[in-house]
C-alpha positions in Angstrom: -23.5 -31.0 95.2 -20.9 -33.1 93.8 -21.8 -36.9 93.4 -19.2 -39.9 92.5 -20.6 -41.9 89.2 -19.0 -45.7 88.9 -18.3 -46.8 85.0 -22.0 -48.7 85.1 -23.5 -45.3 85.5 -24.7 -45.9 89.2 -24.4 -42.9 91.6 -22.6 -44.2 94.3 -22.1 -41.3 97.3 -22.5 -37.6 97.0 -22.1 -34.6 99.2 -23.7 -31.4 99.3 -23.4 -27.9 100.9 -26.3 -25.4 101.1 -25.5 -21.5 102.3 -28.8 -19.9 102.9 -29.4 -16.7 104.4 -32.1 -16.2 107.2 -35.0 -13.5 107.5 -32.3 -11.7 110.5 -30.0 -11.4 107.5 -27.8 -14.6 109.0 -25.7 -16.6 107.3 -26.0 -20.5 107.9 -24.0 -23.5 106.0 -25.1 -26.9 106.0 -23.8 -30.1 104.9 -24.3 -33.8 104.1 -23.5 -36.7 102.8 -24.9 -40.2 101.6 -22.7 -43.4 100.3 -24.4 -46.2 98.2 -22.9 -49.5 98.9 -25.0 -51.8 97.2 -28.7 -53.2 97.2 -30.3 -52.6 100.6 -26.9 -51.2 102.4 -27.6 -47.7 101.9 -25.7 -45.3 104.4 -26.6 -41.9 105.0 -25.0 -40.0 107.6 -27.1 -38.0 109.8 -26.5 -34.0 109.3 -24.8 -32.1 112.0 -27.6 -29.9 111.9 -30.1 -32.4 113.1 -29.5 -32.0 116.1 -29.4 -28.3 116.5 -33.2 -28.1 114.8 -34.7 -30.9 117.0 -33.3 -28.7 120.3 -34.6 -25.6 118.8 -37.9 -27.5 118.0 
């Protein structure tokens, strides 16, 4: 995870990456990302796995 600090000390986006490895000995990366503009205009961007997990639900 890496995350962007302003000079106030406020987080204002970070990204992550998790690699995980499955039961079948696969091996899966996943990403994301949020942004913190200010008071109540948060943005998070939806993960590209999202959508792979809901159809496989």
């Amino acid at each position: 995870m890496t995350a962007l600090v302003d000079s106030d000390g406020l987080v204002r986006s970070s990204t992550y990456e998790i690699t995980y490895t499955t039961s079948e000995g696969e091996t899966h990366s996943r990403t994301g990302s949020i942004r913190f503009n200010g008071a109540d205009t948060t943005t998070v961007t939806e993960p590209a796995w999202v959508e792979e997990a809901q159809a496989e639900s």
